[in-house]
N, CA, C and O atoms as a GROMACS GRO file, in nm:
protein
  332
    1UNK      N    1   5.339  -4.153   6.366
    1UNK     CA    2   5.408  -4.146   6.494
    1UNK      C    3   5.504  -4.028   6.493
    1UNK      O    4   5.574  -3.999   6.396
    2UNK      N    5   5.504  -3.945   6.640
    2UNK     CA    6   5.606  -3.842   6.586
    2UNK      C    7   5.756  -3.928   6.626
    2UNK      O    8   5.779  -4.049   6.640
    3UNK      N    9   5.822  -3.839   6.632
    3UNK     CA   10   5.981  -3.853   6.673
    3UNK      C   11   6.034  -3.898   6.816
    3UNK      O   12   6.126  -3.970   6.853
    4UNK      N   13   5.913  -3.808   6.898
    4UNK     CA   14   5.919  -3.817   7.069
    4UNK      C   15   5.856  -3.920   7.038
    4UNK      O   16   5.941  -4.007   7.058
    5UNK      N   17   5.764  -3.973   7.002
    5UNK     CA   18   5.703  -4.107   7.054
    5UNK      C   19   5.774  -4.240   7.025
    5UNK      O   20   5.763  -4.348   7.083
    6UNK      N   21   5.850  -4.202   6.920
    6UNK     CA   22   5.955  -4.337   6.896
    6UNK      C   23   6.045  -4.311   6.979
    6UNK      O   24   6.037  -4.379   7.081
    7UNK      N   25   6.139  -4.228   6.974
    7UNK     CA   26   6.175  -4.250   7.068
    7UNK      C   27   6.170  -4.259   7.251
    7UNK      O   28   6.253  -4.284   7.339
    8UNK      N   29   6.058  -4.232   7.247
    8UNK     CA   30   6.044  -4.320   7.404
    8UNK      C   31   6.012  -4.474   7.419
    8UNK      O   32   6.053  -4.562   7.494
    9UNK      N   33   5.918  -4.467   7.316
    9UNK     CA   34   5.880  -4.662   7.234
    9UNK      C   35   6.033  -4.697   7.260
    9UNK      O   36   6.048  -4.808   7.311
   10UNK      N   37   6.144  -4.628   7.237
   10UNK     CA   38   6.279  -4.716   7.196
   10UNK      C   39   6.350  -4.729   7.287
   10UNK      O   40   6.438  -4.812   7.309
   11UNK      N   41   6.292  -4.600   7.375
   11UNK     CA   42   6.374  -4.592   7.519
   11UNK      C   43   6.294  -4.723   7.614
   11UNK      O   44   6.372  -4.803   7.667
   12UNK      N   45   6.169  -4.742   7.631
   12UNK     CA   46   6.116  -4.825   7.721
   12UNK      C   47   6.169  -4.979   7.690
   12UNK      O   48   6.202  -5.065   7.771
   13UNK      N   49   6.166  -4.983   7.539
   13UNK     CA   50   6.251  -5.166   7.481
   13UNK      C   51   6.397  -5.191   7.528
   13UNK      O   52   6.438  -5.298   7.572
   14UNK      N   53   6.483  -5.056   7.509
   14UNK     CA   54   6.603  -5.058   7.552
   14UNK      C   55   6.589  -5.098   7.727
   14UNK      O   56   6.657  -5.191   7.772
   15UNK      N   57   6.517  -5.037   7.796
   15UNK     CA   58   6.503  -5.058   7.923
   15UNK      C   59   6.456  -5.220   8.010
   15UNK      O   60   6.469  -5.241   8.131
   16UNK      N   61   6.407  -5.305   7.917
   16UNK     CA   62   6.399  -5.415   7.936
   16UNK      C   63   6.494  -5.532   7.923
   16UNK      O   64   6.571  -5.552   7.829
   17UNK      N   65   6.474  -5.621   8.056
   17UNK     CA   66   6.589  -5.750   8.068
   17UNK      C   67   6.581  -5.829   7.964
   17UNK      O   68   6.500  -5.783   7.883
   18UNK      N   69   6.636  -5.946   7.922
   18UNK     CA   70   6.661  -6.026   7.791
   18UNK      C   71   6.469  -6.122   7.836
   18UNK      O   72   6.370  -6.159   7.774
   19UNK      N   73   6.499  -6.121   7.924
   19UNK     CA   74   6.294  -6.247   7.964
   19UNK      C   75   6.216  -6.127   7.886
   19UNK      O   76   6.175  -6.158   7.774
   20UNK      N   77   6.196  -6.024   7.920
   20UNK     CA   78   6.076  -5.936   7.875
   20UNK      C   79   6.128  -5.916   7.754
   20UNK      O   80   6.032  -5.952   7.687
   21UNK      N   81   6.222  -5.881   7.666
   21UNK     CA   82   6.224  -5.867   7.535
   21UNK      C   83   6.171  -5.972   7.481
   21UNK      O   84   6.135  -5.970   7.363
   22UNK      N   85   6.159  -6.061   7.546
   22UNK     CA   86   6.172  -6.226   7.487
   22UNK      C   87   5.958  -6.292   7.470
   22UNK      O   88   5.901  -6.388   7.418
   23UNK      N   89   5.911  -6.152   7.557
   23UNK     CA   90   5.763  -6.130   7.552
   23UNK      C   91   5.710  -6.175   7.407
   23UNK      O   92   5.785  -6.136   7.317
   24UNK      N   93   5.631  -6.227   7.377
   24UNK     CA   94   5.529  -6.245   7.234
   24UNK      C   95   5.421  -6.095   7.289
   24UNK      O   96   5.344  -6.104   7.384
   25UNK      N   97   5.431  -6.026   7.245
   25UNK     CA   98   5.290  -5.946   7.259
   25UNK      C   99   5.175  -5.936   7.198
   25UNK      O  100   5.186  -5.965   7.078
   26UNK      N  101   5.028  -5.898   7.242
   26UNK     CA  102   4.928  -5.890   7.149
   26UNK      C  103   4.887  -6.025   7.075
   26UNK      O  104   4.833  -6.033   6.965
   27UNK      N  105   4.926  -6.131   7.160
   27UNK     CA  106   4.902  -6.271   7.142
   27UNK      C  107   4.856  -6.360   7.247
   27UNK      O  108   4.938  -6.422   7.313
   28UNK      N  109   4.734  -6.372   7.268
   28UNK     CA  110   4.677  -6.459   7.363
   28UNK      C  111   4.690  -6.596   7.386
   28UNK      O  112   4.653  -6.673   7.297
   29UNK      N  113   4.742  -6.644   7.506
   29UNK     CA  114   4.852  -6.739   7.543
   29UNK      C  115   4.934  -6.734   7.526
   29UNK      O  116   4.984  -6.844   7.549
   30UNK      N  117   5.023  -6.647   7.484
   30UNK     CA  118   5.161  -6.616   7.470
   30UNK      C  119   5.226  -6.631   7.662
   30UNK      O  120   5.185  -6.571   7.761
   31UNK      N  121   5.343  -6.740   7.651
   31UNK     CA  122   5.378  -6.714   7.822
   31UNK      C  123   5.462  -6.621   7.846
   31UNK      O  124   5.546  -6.588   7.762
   32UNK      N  125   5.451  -6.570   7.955
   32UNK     CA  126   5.584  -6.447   8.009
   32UNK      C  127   5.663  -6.510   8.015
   32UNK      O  128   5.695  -6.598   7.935
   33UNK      N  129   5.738  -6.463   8.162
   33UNK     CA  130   5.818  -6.557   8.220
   33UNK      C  131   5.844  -6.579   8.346
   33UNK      O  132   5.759  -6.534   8.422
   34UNK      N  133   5.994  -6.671   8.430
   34UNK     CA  134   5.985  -6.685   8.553
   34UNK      C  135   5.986  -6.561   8.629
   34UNK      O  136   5.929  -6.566   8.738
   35UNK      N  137   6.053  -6.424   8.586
   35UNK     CA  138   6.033  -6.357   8.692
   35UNK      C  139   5.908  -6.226   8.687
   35UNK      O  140   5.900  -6.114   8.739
   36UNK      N  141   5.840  -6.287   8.618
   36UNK     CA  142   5.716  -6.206   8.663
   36UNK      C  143   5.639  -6.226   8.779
   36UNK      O  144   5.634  -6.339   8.827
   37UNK      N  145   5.574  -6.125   8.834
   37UNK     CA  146   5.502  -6.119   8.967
   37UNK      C  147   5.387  -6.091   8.960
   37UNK      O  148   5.368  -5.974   8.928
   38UNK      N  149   5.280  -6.164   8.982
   38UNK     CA  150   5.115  -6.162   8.984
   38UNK      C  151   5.103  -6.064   9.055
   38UNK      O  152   5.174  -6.039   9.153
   39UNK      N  153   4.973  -5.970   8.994
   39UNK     CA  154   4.943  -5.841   9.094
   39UNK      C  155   4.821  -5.851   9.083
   39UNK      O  156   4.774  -5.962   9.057
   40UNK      N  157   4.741  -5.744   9.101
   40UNK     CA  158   4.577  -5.741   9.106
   40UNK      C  159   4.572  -5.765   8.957
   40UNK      O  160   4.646  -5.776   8.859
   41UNK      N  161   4.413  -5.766   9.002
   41UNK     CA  162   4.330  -5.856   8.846
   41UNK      C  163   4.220  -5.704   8.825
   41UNK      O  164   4.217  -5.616   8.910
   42UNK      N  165   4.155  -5.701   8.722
   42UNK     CA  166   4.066  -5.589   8.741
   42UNK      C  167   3.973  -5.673   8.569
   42UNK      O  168   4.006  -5.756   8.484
   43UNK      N  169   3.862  -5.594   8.596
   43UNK     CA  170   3.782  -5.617   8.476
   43UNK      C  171   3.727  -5.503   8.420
   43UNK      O  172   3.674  -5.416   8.490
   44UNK      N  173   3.736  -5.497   8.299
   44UNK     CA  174   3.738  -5.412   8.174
   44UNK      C  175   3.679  -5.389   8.069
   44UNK      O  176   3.766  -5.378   7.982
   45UNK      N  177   3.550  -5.372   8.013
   45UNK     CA  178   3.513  -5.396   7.948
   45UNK      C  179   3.497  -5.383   7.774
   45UNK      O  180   3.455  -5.271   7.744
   46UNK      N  181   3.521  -5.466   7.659
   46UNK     CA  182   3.595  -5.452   7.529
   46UNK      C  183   3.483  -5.547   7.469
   46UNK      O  184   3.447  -5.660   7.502
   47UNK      N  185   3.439  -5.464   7.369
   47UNK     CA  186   3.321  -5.458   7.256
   47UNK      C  187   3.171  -5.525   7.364
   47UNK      O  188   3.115  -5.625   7.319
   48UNK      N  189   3.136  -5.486   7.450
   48UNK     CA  190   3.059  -5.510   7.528
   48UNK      C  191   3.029  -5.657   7.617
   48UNK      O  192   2.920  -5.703   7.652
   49UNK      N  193   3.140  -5.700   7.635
   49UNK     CA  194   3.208  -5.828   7.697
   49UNK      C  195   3.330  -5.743   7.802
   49UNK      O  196   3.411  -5.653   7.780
   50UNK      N  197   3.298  -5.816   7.911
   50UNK     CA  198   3.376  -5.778   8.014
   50UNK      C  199   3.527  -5.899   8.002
   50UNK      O  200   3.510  -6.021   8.007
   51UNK      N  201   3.634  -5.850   7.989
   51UNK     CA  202   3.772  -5.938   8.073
   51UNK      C  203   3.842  -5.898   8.139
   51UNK      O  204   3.837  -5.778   8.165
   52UNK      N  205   3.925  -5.970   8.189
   52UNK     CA  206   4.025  -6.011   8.262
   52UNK      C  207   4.137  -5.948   8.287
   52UNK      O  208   4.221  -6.034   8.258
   53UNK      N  209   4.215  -5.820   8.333
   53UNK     CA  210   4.338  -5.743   8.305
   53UNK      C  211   4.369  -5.799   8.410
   53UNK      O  212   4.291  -5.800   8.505
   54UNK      N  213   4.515  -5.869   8.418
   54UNK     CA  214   4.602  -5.915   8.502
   54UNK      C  215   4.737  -5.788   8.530
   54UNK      O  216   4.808  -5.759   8.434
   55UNK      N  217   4.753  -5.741   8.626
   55UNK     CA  218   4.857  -5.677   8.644
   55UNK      C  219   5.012  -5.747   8.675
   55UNK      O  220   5.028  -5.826   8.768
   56UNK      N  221   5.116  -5.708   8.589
   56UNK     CA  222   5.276  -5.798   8.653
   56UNK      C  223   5.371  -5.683   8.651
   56UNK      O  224   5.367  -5.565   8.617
   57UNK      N  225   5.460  -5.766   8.702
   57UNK     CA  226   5.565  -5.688   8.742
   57UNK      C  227   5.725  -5.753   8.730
   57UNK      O  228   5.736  -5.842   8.814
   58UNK      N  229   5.824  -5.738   8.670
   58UNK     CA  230   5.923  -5.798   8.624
   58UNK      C  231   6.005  -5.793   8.788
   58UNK      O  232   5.987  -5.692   8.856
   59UNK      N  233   6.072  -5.880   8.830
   59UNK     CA  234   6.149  -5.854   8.946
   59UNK      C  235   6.307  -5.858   8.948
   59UNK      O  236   6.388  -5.854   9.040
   60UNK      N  237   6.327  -5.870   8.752
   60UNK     CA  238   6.457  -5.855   8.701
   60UNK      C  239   6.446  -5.656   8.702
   60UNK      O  240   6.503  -5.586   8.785
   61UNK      N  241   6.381  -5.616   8.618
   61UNK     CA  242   6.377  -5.459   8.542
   61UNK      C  243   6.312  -5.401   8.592
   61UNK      O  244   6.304  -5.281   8.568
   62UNK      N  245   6.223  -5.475   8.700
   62UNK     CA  246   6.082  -5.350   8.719
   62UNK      C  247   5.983  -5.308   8.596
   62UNK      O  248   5.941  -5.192   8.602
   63UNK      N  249   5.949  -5.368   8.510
   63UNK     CA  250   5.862  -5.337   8.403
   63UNK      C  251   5.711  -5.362   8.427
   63UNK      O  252   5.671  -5.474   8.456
   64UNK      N  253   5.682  -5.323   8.423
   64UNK     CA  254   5.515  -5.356   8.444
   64UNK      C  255   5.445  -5.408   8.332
   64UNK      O  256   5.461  -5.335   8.235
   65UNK      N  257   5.376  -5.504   8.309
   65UNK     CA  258   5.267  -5.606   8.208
   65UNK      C  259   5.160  -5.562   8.209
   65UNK      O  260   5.139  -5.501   8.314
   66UNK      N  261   5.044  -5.561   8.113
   66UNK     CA  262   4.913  -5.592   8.166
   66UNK      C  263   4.914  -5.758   8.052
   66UNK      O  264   4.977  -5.776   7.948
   67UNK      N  265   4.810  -5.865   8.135
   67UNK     CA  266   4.822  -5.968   8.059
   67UNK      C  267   4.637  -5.966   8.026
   67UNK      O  268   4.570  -5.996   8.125
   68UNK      N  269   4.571  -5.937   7.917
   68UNK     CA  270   4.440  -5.936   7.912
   68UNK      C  271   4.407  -6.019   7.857
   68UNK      O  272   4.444  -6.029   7.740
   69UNK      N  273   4.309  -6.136   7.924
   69UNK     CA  274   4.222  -6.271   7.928
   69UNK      C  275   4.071  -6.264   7.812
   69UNK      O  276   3.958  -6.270   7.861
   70UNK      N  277   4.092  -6.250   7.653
   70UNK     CA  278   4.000  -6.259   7.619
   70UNK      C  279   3.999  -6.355   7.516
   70UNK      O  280   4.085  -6.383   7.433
   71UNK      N  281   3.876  -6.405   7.537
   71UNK     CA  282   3.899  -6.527   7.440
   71UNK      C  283   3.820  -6.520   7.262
   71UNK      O  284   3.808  -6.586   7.159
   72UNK      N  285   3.793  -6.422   7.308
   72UNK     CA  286   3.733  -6.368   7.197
   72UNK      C  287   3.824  -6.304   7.120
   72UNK      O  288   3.794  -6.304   7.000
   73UNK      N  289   3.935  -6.244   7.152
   73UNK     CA  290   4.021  -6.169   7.090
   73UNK      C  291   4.179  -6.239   7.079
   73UNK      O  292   4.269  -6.209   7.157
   74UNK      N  293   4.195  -6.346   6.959
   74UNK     CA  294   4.346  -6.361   6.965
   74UNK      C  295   4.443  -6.249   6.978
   74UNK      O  296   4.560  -6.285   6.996
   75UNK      N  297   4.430  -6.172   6.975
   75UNK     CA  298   4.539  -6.047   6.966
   75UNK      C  299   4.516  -5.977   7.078
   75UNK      O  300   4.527  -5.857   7.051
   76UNK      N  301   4.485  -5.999   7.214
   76UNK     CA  302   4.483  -6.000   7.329
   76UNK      C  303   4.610  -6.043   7.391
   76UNK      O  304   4.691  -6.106   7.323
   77UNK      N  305   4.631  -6.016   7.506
   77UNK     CA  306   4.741  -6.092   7.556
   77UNK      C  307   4.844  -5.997   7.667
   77UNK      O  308   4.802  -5.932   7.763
   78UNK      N  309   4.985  -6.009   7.623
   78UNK     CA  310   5.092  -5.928   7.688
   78UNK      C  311   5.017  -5.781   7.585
   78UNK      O  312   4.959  -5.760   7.478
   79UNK      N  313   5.076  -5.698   7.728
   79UNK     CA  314   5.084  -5.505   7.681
   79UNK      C  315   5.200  -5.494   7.741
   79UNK      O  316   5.248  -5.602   7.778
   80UNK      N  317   5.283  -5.370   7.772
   80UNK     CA  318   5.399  -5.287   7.829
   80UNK      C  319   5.304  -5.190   7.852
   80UNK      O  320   5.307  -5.110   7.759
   81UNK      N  321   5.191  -5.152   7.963
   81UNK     CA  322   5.139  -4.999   7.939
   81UNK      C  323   5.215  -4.896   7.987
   81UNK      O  324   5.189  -4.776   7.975
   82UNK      N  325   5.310  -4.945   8.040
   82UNK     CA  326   5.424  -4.822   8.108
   82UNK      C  327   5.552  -4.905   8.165
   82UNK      O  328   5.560  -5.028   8.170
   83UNK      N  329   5.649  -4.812   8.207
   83UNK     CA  330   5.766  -4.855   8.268
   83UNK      C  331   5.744  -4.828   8.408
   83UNK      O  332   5.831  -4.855   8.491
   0.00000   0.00000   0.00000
């Protein structure tokens, strides 16, 4: 990892409310929380099986989620793909 990339990794964690720090990530069924906001759904396809990308949205921080539905993959789950 370089230097810029941690620190933006450090800048986007710093930028999150105490619910989204509080995220399990990369863990399928892991729950968010109350103030997340359901957005579009889209499908994706991972090792030649199509799932589930749920889009959210924090209405504390504005953070954006992706929550991906595979059941094949425990280590699926919460992402941060951006702020």
């Amino acid at each position: 990892m370089t230097d810029r990339y941690k620190a933006e990794a450090e800048a986007r964690e710093a930028a999150l409310c105490e619910p989204c720090r509080g995220i399990q990530r990369n863990w399928r069924r892991a729950p968010g929380h109350a103030e997340l906001v359901q957005g579009e759904n889209r499908k994706e396809e991972r090792g030649g099986q199509v799932v589930t990308v749920t889009r959210y949205r924090c209405d504390r921080c504005g953070s954006i989620w992706d929550y991906e539905n595979n059941k094949n993959n425990q280590k699926a789950g919460w992402s941060l793909p951006r702020r």
